[in-house]
Structure formats: structure tokens, C-alpha cells
VOPAGU-2260 file (C-alpha; in pm, 1 decimal, decimal comma):
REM VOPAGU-2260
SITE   aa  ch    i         X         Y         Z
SITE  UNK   A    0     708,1    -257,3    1559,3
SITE  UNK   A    1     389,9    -379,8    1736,8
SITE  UNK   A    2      82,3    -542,1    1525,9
SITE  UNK   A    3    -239,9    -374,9    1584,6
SITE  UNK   A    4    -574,4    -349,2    1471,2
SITE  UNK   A    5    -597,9      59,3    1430,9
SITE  UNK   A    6    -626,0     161,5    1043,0
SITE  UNK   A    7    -307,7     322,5    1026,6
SITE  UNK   A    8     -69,5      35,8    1082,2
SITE  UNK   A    9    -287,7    -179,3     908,2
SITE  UNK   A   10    -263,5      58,1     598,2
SITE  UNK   A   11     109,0      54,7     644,0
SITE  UNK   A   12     195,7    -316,3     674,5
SITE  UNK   A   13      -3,6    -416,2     403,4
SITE  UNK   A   14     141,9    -152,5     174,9
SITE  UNK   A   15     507,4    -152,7     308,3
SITE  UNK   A   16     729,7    -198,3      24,2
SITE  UNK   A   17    1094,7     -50,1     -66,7
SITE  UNK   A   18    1120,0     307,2    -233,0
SITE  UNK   A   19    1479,0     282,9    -403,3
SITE  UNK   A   20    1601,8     -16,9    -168,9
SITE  UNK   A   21    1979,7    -106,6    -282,5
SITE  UNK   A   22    2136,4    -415,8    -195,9
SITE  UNK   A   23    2260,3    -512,3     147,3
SITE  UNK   A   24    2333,6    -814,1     122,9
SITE  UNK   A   25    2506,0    -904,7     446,8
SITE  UNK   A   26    2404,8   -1233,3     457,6
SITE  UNK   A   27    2599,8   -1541,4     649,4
SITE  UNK   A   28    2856,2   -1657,2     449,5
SITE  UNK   A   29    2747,3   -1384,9     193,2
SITE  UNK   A   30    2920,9   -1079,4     -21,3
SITE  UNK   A   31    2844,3    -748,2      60,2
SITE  UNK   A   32    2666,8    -484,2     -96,5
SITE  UNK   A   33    2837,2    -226,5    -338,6
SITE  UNK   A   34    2958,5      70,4    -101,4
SITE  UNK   A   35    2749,9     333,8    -274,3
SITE  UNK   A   36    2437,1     167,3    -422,5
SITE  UNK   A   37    2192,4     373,5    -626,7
SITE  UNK   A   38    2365,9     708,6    -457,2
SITE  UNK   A   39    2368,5     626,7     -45,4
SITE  UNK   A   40    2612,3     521,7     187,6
SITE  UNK   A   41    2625,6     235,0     312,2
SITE  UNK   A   42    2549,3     198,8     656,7
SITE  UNK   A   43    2863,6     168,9     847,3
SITE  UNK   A   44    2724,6     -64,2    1095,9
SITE  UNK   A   45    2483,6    -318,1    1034,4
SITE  UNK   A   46    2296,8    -300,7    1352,5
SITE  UNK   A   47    2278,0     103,2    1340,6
SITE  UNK   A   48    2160,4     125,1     932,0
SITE  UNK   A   49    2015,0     494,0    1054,9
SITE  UNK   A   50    1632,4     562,2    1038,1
SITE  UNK   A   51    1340,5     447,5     839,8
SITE  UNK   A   52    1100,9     686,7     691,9
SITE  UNK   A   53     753,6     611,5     570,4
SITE  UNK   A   54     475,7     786,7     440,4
SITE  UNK   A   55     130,5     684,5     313,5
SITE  UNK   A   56    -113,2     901,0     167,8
SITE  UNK   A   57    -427,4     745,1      49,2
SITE  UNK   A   58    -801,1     825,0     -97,6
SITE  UNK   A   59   -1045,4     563,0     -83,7
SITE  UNK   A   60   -1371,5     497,8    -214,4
SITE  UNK   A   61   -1603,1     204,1    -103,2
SITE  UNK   A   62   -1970,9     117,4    -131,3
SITE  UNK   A   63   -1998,5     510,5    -250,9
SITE  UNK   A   64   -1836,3     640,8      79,6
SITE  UNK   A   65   -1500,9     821,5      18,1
SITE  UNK   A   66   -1217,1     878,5     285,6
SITE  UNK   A   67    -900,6    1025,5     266,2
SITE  UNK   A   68    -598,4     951,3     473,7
SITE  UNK   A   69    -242,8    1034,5     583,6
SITE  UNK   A   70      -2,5     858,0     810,5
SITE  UNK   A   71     381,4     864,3     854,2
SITE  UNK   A   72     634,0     710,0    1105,4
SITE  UNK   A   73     990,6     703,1    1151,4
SITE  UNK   A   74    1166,4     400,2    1298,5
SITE  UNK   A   75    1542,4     255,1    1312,6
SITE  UNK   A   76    1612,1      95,7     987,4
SITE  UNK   A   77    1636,9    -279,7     957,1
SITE  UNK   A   78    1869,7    -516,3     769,8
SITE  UNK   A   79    1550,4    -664,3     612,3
SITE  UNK   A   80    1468,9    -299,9     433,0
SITE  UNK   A   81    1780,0    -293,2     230,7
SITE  UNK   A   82    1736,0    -666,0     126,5
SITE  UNK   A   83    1557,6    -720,8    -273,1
SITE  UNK   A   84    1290,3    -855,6    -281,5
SITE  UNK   A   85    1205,0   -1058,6    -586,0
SITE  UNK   A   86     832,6    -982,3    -692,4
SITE  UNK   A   87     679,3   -1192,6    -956,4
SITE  UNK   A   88     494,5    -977,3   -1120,2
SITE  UNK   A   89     219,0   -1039,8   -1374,3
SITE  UNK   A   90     304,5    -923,5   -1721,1
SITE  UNK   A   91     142,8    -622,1   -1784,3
SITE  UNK   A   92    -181,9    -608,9   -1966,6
SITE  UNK   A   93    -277,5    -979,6   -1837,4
SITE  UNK   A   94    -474,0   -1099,0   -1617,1
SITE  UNK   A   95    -454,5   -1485,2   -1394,8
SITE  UNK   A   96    -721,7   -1649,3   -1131,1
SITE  UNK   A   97    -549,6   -1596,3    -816,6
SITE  UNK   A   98    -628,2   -1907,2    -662,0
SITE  UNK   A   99    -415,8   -2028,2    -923,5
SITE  UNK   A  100     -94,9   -1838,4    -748,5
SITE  UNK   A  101     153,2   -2051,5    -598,1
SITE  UNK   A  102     108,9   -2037,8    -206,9
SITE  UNK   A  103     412,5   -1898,5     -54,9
SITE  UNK   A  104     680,9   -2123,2     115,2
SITE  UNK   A  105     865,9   -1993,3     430,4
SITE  UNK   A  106    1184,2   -1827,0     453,0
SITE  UNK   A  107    1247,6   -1947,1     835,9
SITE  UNK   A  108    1094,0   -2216,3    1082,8
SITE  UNK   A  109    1210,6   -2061,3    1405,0
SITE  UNK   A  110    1428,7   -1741,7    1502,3
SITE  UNK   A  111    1766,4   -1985,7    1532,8
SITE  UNK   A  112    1747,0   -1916,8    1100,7
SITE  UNK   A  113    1812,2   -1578,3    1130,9
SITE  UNK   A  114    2018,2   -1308,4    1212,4
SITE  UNK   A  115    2058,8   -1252,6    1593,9
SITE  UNK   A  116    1870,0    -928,0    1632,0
SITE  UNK   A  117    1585,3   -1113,1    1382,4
SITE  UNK   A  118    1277,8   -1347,0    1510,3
SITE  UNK   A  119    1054,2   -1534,8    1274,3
SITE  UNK   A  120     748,4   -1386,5    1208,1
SITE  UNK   A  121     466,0   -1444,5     957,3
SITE  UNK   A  122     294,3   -1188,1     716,0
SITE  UNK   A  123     -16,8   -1061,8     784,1
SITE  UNK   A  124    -333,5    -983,7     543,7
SITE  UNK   A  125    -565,9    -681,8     554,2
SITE  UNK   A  126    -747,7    -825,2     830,1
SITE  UNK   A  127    -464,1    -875,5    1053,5
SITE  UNK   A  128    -420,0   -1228,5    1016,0
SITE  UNK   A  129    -144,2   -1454,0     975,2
SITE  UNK   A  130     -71,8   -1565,2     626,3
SITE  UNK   A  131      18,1   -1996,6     666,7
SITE  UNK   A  132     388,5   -2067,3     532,1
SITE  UNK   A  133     494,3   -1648,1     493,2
SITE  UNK   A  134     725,2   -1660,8     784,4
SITE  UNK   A  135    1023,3   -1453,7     702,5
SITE  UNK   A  136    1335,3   -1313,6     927,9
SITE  UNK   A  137    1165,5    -989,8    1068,3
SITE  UNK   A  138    1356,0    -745,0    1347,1
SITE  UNK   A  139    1165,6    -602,3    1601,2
SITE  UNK   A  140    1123,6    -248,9    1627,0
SITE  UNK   A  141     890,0      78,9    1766,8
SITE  UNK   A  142     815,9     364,3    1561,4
SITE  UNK   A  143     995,7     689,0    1709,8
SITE  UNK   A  144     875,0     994,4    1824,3
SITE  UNK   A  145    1175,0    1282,0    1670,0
SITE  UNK   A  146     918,8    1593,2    1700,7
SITE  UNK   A  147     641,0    1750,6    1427,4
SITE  UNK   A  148     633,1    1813,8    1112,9
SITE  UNK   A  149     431,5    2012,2     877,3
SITE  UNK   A  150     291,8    1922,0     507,8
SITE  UNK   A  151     175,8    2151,3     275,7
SITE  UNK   A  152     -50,1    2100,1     -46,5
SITE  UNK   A  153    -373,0    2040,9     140,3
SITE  UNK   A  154    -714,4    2236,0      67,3
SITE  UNK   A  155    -693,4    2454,4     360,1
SITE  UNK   A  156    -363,5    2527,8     401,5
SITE  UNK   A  157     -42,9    2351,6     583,1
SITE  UNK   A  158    -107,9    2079,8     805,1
SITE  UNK   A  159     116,7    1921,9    1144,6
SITE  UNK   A  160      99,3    1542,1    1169,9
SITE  UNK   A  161     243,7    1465,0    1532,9
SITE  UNK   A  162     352,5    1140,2    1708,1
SITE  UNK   A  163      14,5    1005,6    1849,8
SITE  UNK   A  164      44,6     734,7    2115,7
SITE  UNK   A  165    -343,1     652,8    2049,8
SITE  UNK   A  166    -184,9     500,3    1698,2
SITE  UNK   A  167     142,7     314,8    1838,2
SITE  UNK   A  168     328,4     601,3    1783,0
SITE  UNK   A  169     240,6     650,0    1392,9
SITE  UNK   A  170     233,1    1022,3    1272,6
SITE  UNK   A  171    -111,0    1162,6    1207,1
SITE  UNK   A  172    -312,8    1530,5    1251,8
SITE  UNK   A  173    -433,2    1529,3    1553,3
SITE  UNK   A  174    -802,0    1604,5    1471,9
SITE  UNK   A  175    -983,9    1361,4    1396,8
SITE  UNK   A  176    -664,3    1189,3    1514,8
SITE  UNK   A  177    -703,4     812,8    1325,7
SITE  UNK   A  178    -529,1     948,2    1012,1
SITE  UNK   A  179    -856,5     992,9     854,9
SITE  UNK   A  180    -864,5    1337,2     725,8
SITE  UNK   A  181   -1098,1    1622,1     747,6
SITE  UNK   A  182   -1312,8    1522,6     433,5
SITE  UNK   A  183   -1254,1    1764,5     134,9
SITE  UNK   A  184    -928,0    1838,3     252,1
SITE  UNK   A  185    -706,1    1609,6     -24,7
SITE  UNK   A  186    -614,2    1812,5    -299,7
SITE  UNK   A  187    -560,3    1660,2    -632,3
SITE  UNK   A  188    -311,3    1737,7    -958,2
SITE  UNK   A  189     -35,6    1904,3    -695,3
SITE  UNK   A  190     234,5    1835,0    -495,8
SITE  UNK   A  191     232,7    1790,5    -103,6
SITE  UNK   A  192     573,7    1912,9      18,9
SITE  UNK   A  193     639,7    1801,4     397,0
SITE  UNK   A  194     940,5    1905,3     652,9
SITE  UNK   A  195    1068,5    1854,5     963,7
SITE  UNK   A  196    1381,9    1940,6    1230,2
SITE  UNK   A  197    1364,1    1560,2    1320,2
SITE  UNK   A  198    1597,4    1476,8    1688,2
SITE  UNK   A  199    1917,8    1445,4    1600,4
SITE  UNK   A  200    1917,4    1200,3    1942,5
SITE  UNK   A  201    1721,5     980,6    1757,0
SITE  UNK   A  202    1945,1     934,9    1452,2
SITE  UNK   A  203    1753,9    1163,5    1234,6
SITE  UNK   A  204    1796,7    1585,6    1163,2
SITE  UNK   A  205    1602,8    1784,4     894,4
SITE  UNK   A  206    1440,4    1631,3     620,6
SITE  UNK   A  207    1244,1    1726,5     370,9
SITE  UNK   A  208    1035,2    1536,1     110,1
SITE  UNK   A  209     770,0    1583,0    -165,2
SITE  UNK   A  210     473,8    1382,6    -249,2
SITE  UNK   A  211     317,9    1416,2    -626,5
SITE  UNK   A  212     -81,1    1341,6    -636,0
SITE  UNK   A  213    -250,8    1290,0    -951,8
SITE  UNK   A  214    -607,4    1354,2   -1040,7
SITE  UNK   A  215    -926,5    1152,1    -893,2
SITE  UNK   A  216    -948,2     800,8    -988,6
SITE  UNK   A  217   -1325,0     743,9   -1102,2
SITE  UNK   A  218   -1470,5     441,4   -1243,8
SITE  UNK   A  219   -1660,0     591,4   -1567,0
SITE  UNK   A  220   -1803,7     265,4   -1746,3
SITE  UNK   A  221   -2022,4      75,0   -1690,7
SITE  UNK   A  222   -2198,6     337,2   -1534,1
SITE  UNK   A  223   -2343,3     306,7   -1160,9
SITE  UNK   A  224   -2667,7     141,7   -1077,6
SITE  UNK   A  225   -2843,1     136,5    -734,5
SITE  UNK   A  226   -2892,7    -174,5    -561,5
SITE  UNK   A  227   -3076,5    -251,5    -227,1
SITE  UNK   A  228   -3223,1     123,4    -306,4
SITE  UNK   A  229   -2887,1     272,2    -147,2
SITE  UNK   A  230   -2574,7      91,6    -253,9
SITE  UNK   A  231   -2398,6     154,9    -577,5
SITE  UNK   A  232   -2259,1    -108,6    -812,7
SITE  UNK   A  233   -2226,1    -169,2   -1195,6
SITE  UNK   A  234   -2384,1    -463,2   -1418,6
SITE  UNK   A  235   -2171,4    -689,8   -1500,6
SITE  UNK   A  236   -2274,9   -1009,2   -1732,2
SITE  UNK   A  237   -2040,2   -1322,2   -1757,3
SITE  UNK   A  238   -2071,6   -1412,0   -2061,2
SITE  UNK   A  239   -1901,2   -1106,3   -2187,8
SITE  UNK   A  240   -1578,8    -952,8   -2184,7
SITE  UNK   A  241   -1594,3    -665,3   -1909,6
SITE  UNK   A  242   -1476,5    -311,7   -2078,7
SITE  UNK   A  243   -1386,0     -64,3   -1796,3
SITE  UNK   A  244   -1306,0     279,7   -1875,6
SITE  UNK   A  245   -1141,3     514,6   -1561,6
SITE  UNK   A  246   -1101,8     875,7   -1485,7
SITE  UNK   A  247    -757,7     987,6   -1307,3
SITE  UNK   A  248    -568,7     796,5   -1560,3
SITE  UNK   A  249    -169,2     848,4   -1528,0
SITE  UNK   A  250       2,3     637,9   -1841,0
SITE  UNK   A  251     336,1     667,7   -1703,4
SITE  UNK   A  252     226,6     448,3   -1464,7
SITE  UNK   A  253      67,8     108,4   -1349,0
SITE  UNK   A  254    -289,4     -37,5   -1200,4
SITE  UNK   A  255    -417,6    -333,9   -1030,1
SITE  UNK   A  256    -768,4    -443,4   -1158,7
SITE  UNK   A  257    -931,9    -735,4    -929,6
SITE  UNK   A  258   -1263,4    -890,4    -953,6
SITE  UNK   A  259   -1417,3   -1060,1    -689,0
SITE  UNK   A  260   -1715,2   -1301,6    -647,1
SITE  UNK   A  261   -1895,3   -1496,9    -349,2
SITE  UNK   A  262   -2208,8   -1613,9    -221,7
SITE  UNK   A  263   -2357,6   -1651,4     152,8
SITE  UNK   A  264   -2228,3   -2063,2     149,4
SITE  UNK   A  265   -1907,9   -1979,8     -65,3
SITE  UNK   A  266   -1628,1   -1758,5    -144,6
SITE  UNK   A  267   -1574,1   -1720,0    -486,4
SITE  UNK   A  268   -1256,8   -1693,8    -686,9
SITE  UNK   A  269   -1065,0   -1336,3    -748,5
SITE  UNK   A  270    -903,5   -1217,8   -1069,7
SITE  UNK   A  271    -633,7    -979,4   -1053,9
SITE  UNK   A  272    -509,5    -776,6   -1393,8
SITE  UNK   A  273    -228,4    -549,0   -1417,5
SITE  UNK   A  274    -244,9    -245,8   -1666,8
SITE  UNK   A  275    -146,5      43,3   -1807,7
SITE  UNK   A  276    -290,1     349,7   -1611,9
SITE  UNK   A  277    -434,8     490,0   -1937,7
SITE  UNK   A  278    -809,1     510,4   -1864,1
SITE  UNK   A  279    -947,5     209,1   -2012,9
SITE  UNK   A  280    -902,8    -187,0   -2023,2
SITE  UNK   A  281   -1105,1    -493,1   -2147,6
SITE  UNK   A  282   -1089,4    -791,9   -1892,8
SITE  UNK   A  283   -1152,3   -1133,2   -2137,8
SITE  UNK   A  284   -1473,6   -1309,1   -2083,9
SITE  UNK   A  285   -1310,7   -1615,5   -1944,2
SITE  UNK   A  286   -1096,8   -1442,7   -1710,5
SITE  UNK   A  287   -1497,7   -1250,9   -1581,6
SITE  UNK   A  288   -1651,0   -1599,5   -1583,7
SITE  UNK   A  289   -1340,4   -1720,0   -1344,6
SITE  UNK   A  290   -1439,4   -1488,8   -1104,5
SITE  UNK   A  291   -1757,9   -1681,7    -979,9
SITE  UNK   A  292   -1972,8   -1358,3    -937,0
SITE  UNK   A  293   -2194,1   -1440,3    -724,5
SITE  UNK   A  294   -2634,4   -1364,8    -736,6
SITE  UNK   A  295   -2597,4   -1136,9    -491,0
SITE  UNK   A  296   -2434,2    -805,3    -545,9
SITE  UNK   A  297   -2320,4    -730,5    -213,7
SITE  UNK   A  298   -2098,3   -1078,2    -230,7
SITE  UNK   A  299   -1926,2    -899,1    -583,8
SITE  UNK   A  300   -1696,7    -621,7    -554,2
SITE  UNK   A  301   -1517,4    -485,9    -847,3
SITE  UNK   A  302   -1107,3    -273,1    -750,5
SITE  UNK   A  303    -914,0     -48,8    -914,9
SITE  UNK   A  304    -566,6      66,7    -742,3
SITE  UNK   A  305    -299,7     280,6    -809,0
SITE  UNK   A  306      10,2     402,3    -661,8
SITE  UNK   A  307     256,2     719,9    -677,7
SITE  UNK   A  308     587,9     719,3    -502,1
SITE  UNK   A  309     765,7    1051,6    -366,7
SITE  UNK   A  310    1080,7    1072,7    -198,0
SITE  UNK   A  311    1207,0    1197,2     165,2
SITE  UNK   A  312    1601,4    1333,1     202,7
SITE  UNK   A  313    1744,2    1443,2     572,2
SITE  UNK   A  314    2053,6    1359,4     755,9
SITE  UNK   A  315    1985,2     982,6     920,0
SITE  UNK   A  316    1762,7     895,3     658,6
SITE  UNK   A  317    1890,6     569,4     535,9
SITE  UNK   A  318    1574,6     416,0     361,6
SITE  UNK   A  319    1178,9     529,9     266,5
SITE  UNK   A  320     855,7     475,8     158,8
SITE  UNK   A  321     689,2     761,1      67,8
SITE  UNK   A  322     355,0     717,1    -137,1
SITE  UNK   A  323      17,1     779,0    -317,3
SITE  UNK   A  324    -246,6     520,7    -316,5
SITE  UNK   A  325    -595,1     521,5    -494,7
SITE  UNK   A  326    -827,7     244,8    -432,9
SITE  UNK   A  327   -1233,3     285,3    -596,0
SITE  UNK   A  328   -1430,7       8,2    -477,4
SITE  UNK   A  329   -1803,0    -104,3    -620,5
SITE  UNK   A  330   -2038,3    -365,9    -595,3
SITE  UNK   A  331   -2098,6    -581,3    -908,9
SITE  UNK   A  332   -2446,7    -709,5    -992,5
SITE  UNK   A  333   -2418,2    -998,1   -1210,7
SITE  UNK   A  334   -2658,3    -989,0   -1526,8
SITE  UNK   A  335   -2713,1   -1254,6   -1809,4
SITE  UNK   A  336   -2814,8   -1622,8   -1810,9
């Protein structure tokens, strides 16, 4: 798939994860994979593993501006989807500095360490550029174009997301056509239901998915201040432990927490936190002071995220990544000696 700058493939890259990936193992030298993991066949051939099927819903606030977005795309399927990845994840209810995270180490040096129809490619951050020492055994691939589809569940009634060349061939309404949506249009506390015919010449017939969105996530203490007499941002102090308290809470599931500080000669240091989605956490005063908030607000940004993952079923469809992310972004003024 080619790297570009637009929103939507940035959203997707960064967010690209597995949705009920099973084990296929195929490695040199390696076992393979149980013939019917977690209730799917097994691709019969390892360069055909059928089609790939994402799709991202998202609503975003930052700086007081919200936006809402949807983009999907359907591709061939790769051996690196099927392949576990092992995520380290922070014990939940904790918090760590991440520039105390071990830098990654690289899983190839050139594309003679992988699999023929592989090349060695880095990851990339949010700003499209190349993480040092992330390379990893990556095949090349262009999202397809296997006809519309509709999705139902929005504000004013079903919506068609077509393949849109303008986007590298991502799926998106056409109006405004970036995957932006018309504002007002998300609903929230239902159930987005989307279907298509798909081209059977591509590798892919009808599908049909569903997509359950949970209620807005709000940041509800501390409350908002205004800074620069139009920006909005809380008071933090560092001194103190931070106690955050969060509208759109979901228990059954999980949220990131970072904290972020900097200054116009210096970045400062980010905390990260992992939760319980249950509407309210206290970050530790030492983990707030690790942060390096900054005397400027602007420099200071405070995120919560969440995610909620749906599922896509259709004849070709061999693996997906169908979800729900929340992100609420605000500026943090620091306060206190």
C-alpha cells in the first residue's frame, strides 16, 4: 500500500492492528498454524490469504474543535496480518514515563531477511515519519476498488462510502470527500450496520458488518478554562496528584491517558496510563511532575483515547479491522510553585 500524507491513511497506519488475528505461522523452518484457528479457514495458499478488510470510525476533539470521521479499504491480505504480535502492555491502572520505554530493535536489515514477496520497511509515526530501528518484513500492496457500499446508523440516514482515487483508493463519502464527515452527522449509543456486493473478481462477494458506538467521551474534571482568550485547557498543578473524571465511560472496556509537556527550547517528557473506562482516574503526583509541563499552555496537552471493535463477515474475507476510536484533546495550564 502506498505511504501518504492525506488523513485517511495516516489514521489507518497508525491505528492498524489485528481484529481476531489467528496464527499463521508459516515461517522458514517453522510449524504451521492450526487449520481452523479461532473459527476460519486457513488460507489454502499463502500468497492468495483472500482480502483484507478495514474500517475506522473516529470522533475527535482538539483545542475545542470536534471532527468526525470514517474511512474503509479493502486490500489482498498479507502473511504479516495473520502473524501475533506480542504487545507489552502496561498493567492496567498504572502509569510509566515513556521515555523510559525500551526503543524498539529491528526485525530485518534488508529485504534478503524476509519472505520473497516481503521488503523491509520501517514504521511510521503520526507525522509520517520513519521510526529508527522499527524495520519489520512488510508486503507491498494497493487498496482495491470491489464497488460501494452503504452504512447505516448515521444522523441523517444511510450513507455510500465509495473508492476515491483522491485518497489512494481508501473508501470514504464522497462529500466532503477526505473522510471527514458532515459535522453532526455521528450518532452516538447505536450501532452502524454497513454492506456491500463486493467483486467477486477481486476475491471478495457480499459482506456485511456492524460497528457498536458508545456515548460521547467528555472530559468533566477539572473543568475548562480559557487561555489566550480563545483556547480551552484545564489547570493542572504538579505538585498534586491529577484526578480526572470522564463522560462516555464504557467499563467493559479500556483507555489510554497521556500527559504531555514542552517548552519553545525543549520537548518535555510524556506519561502514558492505561485504565479502566469507568469515568474517573487519579494520575500520582510523581507520575504529573514526570511529565515536565511546561509554562506555557499551548506546549501541554492532556489525551484521553478509547477504542471499540466491530466485526465484518463476506465470502473472501480472510482478516479485519473494524473499529471505534475516541480521542478528547486539551491544553494544560500548569498552576502551583
Amino acid at each position: 500500500m502506498k505511504r501518504t500524507i492525506s488523513l485517511l491513511l495516516v489514521l489507518f497506519l497508525a491505528s492498524c492492528s489485528a481484529t481476531a488475528p489467528y496464527d499463521y505461522e508459516r515461517r522458514k523452518g517453522g510449524d504451521e498454524g492450526p487449520d481452523e484457528p479461532n473459527g476460519a479457514e486457513e488460507p489454502a495458499d499463502e500468497y492468495d490469504p483472500g482480502v483484507h478488510v478495514f474500517l475506522e470510525m473516529a470522533s475527535v476533539s482538539m483545542m475545542g474543535r470536534p471532527s468526525e470521521l470514517a474511512v474503509a479499504g479493502f486490500m489482498p491480505a498479507a502473511r504479516e496480518d495473520f502473524e501475533s504480535a506480542e504487545e507489552d502492555l502496561l498493567p492496567l491502572g498504572t502509569c510509566l514515563v515513556l521515555d523510559a520505554v525500551e526503543p524498539p530493535s529491528p526485525e530485518c536489515m534488508t529485504d534478503a531477511d524476509c519472505y520473497p514477496e516481503q521488503e523491509c520497511q520501517p514504521r511510521y509515526d503520526g507525522r509520517g515519519r520513519p521510526i529508527p530501528d522499527s524495520e519489520r518484513c512488510v508486503t507491498p500492496r494497493e487498496l482495491m476498488d470491489v464497488g460501494p457500499f452503504t452504512m447505516t446508523g448515521f444522523n441523517s440516514g444511510p450513507l455510500t462510502f465509495e473508492y476515491n482515487p483522491g485518497q489512494d483508493g481508501a473508501y470514504t463519502t464522497m462529500e466532503p470527500g477526505d473522510g471527514r464527515l458532515p459535522s453532526g452527522e455521528m450518532d452516538y449509543e447505536t450501532t452502524y450496520v454497513f454492506e456491500g456486493e463486493g467483486d467477486i473478481s477481486k476475491g471478495i462477494g457480499h459482506f456485511h458488518g456492524e460497528l457498536m458506538v458508545g456515548s460521547n467521551l467528555q472530559l468533566m474534571e477539572p473543568p475548562t478554562v480559557e487561555i489566550l482568550g480563545l483556547l480551552p485547557a484545564i489547570e493542572v498543578d504538579p505538585n498534586r496528584p491529577l484526578h480526572l473524571m470522564w463522560a462516555g465511560d464504557d467499563p467493559e472496556e479500556q483507555l489510554n491517558i497521556s500527559l504531555s509537556g514542552g517548552s519553545f527550547s525543549a520537548e518535555g517528557a510524556t506519561i502514558e496510563c492505561r485504565v479502566s473506562n469507568n469515568g474517573s482516574f487519579i494520575i500520582p503526583q510523581a507520575m504529573v511532575e514526570a511529565a515536565g509541563l511546561g509554562d506555557l499552555a499551548i506546549f501541554n496537552m492532556l489525551t484521553l483515547e478509547t477504542s471499540k471493535r466491530g466485526w465484518v463477515e463476506g465470502e473472501g474475507i480472510e482478516f479485519h479491522d473494524v473499529k471505534m476510536r475516541q480521542t478528547f484533546s486539551i491544553n494544560v495550564s500548569k498552576t502551583g510553585d
